[in-house]
C-alpha positions, 0 to 999 in steps of 0.5 A, spaced: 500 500 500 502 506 498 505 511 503 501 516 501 494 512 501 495 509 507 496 516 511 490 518 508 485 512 511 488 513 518 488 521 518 480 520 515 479 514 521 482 517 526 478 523 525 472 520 525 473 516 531 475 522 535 470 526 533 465 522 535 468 520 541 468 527 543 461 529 541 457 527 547 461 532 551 460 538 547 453 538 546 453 537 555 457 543 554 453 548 549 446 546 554 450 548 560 452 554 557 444 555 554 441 553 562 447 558 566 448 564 561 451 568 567 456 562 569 462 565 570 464 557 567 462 559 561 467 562 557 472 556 558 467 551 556 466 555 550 472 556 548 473 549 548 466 548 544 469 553 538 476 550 538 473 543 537 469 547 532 475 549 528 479 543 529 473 538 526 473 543 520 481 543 520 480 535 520 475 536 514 479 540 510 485 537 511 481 530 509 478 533 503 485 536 501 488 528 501 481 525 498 484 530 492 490 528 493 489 520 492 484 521 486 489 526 482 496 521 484 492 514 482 487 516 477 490 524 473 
């Protein structure tokens, strides 16, 4: 198998798997920032809500990038 597929299968998985993994604690989190909207607790909560946003939106380019990639490299 080639280097190349290879890191785009596990980097697509891995991906895959730990963002839903991760799921169910975010969505806890946004719904205890809706419930307590004065909680001084809500800015850490939210900040870790926007940066799982921004990696899974990372993750989804960069996969995308590699999906590209890999039809380009076997099939241009």
């Amino acid at each position: 198998m080639d280097l190349l597929l290879l890191i785009t299968i596990v980097i697509i998985i891995t991906g895959f798997v730990v963002l839903v993994s991760m799921k169910k604690g975010m969505e806890s989190k946004v719904a205890f920032i809706k419930a307590n909207p004065e909680d001084e607790e809500n800015t850490t909560k939210a900040n870790s809500v926007i940066w799982w946003i921004v990696s899974a939106t990372g993750w989804g380019i960069v996969s995308m990038i590699l999906v590209v990639w890999c039809f380009n490299y076997y099939f241009g």
